[in-house]
C-alpha positions as CSV (number, residue, x, y, z in Angstrom):
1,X,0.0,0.0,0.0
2,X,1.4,3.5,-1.2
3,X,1.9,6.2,1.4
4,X,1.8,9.5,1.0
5,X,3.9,11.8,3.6
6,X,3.7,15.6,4.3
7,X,7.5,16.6,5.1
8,X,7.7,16.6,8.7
9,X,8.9,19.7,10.9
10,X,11.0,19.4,13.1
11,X,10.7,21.6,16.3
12,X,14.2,22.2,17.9
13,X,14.3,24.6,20.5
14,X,17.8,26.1,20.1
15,X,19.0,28.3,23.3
16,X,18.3,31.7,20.9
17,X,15.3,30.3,19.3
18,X,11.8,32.4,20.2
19,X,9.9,29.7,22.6
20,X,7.9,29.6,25.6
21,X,8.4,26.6,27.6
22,X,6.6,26.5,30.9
23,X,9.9,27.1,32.7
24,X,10.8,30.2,30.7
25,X,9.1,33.0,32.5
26,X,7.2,35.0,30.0
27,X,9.1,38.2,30.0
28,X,12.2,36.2,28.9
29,X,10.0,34.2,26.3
30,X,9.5,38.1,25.0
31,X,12.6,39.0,25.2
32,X,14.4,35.8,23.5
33,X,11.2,36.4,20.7
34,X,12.4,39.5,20.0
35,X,16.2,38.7,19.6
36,X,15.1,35.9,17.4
37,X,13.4,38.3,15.0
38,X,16.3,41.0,15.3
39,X,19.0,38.2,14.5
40,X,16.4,37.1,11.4
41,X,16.6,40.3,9.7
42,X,20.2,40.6,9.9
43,X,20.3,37.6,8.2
44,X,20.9,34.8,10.3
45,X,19.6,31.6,8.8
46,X,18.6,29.9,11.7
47,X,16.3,32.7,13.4
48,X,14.4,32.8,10.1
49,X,14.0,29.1,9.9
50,X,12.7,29.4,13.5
51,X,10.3,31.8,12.3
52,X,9.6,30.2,9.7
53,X,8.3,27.0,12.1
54,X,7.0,29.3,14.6
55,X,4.3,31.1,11.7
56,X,3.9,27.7,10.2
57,X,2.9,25.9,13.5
58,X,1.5,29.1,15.6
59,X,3.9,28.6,18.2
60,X,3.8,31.5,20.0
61,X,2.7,33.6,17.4
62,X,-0.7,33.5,15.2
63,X,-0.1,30.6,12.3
64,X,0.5,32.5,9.3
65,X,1.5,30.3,6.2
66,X,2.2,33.5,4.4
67,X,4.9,34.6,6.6
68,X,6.1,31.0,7.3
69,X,7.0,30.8,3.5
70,X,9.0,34.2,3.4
71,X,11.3,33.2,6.3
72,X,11.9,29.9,5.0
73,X,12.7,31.5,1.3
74,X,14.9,34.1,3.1
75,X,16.7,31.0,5.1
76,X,16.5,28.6,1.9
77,X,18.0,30.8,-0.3
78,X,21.3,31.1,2.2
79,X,21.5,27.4,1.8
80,X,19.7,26.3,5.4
81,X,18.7,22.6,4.3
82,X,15.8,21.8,6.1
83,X,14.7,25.2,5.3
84,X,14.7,24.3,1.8
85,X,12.7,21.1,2.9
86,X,9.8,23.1,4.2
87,X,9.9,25.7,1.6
88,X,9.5,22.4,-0.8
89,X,6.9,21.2,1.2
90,X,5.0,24.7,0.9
91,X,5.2,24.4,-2.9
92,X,4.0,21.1,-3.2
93,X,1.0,22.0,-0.6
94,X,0.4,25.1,-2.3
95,X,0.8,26.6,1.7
96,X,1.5,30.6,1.9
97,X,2.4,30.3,-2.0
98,X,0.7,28.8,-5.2
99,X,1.5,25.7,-5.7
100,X,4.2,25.0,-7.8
101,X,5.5,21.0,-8.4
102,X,8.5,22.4,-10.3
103,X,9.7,24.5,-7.5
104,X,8.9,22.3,-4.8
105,X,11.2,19.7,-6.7
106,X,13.8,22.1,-7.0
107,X,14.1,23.1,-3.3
108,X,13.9,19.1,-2.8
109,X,17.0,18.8,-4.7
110,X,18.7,20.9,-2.7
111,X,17.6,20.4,0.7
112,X,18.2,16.0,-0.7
113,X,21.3,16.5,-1.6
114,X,22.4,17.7,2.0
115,X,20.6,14.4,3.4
116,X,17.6,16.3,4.2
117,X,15.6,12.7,4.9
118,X,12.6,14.4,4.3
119,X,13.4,15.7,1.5
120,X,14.7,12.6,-0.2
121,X,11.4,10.5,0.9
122,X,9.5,13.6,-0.7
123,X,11.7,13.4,-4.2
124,X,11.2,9.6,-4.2
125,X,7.4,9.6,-4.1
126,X,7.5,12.0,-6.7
127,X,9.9,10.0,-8.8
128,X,7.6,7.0,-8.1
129,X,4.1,8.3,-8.9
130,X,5.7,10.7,-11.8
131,X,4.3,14.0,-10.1
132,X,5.5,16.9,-11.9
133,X,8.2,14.7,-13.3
134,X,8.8,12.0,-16.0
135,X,8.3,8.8,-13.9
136,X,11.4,7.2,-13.3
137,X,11.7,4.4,-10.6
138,X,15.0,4.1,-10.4
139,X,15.1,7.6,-9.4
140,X,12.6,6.1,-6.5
141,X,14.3,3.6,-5.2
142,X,17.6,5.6,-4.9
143,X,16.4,8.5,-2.9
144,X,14.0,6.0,-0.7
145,X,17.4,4.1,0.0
146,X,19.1,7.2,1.1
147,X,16.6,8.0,3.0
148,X,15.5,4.5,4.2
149,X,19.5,4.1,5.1
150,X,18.4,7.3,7.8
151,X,15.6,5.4,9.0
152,X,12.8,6.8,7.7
153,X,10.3,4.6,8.2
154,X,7.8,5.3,4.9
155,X,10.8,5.0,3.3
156,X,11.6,1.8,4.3
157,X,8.4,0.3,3.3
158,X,8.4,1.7,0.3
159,X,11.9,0.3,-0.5
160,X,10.6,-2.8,0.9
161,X,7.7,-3.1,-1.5
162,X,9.9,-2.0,-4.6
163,X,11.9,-4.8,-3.7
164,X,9.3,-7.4,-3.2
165,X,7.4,-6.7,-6.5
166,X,11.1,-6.7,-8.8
167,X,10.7,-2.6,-9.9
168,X,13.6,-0.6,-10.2
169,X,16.0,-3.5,-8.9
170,X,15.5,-7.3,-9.2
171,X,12.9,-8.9,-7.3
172,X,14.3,-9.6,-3.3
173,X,12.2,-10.9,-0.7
174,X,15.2,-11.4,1.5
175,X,15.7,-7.6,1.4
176,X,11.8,-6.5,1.3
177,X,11.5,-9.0,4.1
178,X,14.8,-7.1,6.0
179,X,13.2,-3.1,4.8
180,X,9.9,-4.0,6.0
181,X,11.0,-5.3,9.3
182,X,13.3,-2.6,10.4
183,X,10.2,-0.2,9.5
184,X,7.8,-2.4,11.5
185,X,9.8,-2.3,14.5
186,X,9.8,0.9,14.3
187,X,5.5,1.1,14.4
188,X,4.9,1.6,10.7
189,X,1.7,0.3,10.4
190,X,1.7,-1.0,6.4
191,X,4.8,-2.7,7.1
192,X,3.7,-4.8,10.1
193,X,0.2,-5.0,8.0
194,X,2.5,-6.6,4.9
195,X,4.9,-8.7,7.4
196,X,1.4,-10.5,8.3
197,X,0.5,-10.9,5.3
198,X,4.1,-12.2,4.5
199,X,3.8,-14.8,7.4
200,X,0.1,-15.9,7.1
201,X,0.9,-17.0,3.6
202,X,4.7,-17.9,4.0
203,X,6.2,-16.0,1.5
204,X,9.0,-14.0,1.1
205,X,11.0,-16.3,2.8
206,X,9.7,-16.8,5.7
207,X,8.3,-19.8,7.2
208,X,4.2,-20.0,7.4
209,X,3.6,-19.2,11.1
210,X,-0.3,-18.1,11.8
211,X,1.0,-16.8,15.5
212,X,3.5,-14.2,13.9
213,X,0.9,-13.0,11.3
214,X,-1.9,-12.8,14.3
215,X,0.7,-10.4,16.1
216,X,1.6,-8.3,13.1
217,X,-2.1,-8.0,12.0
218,X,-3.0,-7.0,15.7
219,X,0.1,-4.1,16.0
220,X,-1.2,-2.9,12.2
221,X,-5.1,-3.0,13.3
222,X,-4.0,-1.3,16.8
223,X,-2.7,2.0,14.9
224,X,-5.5,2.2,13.0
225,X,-4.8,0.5,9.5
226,X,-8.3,-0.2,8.3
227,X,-6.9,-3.3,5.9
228,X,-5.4,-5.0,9.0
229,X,-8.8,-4.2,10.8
230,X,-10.0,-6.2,7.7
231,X,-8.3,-8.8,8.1
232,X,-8.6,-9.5,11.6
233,X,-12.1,-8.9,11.1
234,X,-12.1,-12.2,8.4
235,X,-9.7,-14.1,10.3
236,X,-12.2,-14.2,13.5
237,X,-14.8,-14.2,11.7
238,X,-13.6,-17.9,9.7
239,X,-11.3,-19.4,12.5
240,X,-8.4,-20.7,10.3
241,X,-5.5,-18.2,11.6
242,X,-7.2,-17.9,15.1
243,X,-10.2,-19.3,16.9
244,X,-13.2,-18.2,15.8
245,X,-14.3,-15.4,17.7
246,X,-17.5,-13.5,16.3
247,X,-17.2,-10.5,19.3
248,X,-13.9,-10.1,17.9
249,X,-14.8,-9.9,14.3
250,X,-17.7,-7.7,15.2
251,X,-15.2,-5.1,17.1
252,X,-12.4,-5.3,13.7
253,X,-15.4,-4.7,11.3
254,X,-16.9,-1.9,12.8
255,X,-13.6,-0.4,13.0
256,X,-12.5,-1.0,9.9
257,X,-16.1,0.2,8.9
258,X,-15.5,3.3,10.5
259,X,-12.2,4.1,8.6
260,X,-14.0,4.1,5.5
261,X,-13.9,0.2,3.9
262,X,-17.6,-0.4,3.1
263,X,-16.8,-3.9,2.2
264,X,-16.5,-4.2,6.1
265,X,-19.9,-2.8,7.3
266,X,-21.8,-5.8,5.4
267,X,-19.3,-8.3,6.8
268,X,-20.2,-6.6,10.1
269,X,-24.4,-7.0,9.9
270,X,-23.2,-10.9,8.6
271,X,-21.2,-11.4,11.8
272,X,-24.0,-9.5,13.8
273,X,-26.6,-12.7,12.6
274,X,-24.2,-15.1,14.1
275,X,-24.5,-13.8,17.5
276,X,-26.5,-13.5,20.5
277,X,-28.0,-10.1,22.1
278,X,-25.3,-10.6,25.0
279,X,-22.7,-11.1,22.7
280,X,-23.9,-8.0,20.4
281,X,-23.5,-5.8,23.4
282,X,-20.3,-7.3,24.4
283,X,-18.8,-6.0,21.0
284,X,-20.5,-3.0,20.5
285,X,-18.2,-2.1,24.7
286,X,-15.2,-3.6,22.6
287,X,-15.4,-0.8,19.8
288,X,-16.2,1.6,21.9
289,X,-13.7,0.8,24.9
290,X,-10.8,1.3,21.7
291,X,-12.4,4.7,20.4
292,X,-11.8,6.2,24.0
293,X,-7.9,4.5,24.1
294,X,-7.0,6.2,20.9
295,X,-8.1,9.3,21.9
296,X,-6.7,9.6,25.2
């Protein structure tokens, strides 16, 4: 399953940087604020790239898109790399500016080439799905490796599933099986979703083992992927991975209802004829006892 990802900012509170942690009294919070801007308009690349994140995220200051975009294009243009990240990220958005795919790849370039990871997850998925550029998947797999190699987790999977389906570089399930496991440990949902799948079917070289796939399924479902919701849904539902459980499969359908998969509202009124008013009501607490978890 294709990810997309939004370039992700990174907050770093340096010791001149405009904040206002709870510990910082306000009047130095002001005072640090206004040194930041000062040090901005003299130039100084890293005040306007704090600016920049401070207008984009409204942290301290009213968000303001416009006036995130012309700090980072003040600090961009002075060669600050994840400034040039963000400003790409603005482009392709078409936040504080039109958007423009050309100029967002351009500022990717740059901000990649200084191992930017954002940046070079950003010019692979472009490379990939040919967005504003001639598709070229070699193009794709070489920036996801670079930034896969940083541990960037979308990255991984994607390398992962380039490798598993032979594009851009001969068909590996050793190293899909290795790039999706590094990003599953690390919580990626797809990839735990796909190293289930890998182990329920026992491909990919890996031995069938219905006990892994169970666990990968249930971290995947956990985080909210709707296809591993699915899937756990059908599995308790039939009782060949697992025993057959319909409360269970009640709880993963309505969930995976609930993210959108349509397919999984009839399976849920199907499982709902197999069960019993006290078993209804038992499933109906399940689904709601995991809404209130995730939004704690």
């Amino acid at each position: 399953m294709k990810l997309t990802k939004s370039l992700l900012v990174i907050l770093i509170l340096f010791s001149h940087c405009s904040s206002n942690p709870e510990n910082i009294p306000q009047s130095e919070s002001s005072r640090l604020s206004k040194e930041n801007l000062r040090s901005a308009e003299q130039g100084d690349t890293l005040a306007q790239y704090n600016l920049g994140l401070k207008y984009q995220n409204g942290q301290g200051v009213s968000e303001d898109q416009q006036e995130a975009f012309k700090w980072y294009e003040l600090a961009a243009k002075q060669g600050h790399p994840q400034a040039q990240a963000n400003l790409g990220w603005m482009y392709e958005k078409g936040q504080g500016t039109p958007q423009d795919y050309q100029k967002a790849l351009q500022w990717y370039q740059l901000a990649a080439g200084q191992d930017v990871v954002e940046a070079q997850f950003n010019l692979g998925f472009m490379y990939e799905q040919g967005q504003s550029v001639t598709q070229d998947l070699q193009e794709a797999f070489k920036w996801y490796r670079l930034a896969a190699d940083q541990g960037d987790t979308d990255a991984q999977h994607n390398l992962a599933k380039l490798y598993q389906i032979g594009q851009a570089a001969p068909k590996d399930d050793q190293k899909a099986l290795k790039w999706y496991r590094l990003a599953a440990d690390q919580g990626h949902s797809s990839a735990q979703y796909n190293l289930g799948l890998m182990y329920e079917s026992g491909s990919g070289g890996v031995s069938q083992d219905y006990q892994i796939a169970l666990k990968w399924y249930e971290l995947a479902a956990n985080k909210g992927h709707s296809q591993a919701q699915m899937k756990l849904g059908l599995t308790y539902f039939i009782g060949k991975i697992a025993k057959q459980d319909y409360v269970k499969s009640y709880k993963w359908f309505a969930l995976a209802g609930d993210s959108g998969l349509k397919v999984a509202l009839r399976n849920l009124d199907l499982a709902a004829t197999k069960m019993t008013p006290s078993q209804l009501k038992k499933a109906k607490k399940l689904v709601t006892e995991w809404k209130s978890i995730r939004t704690e």
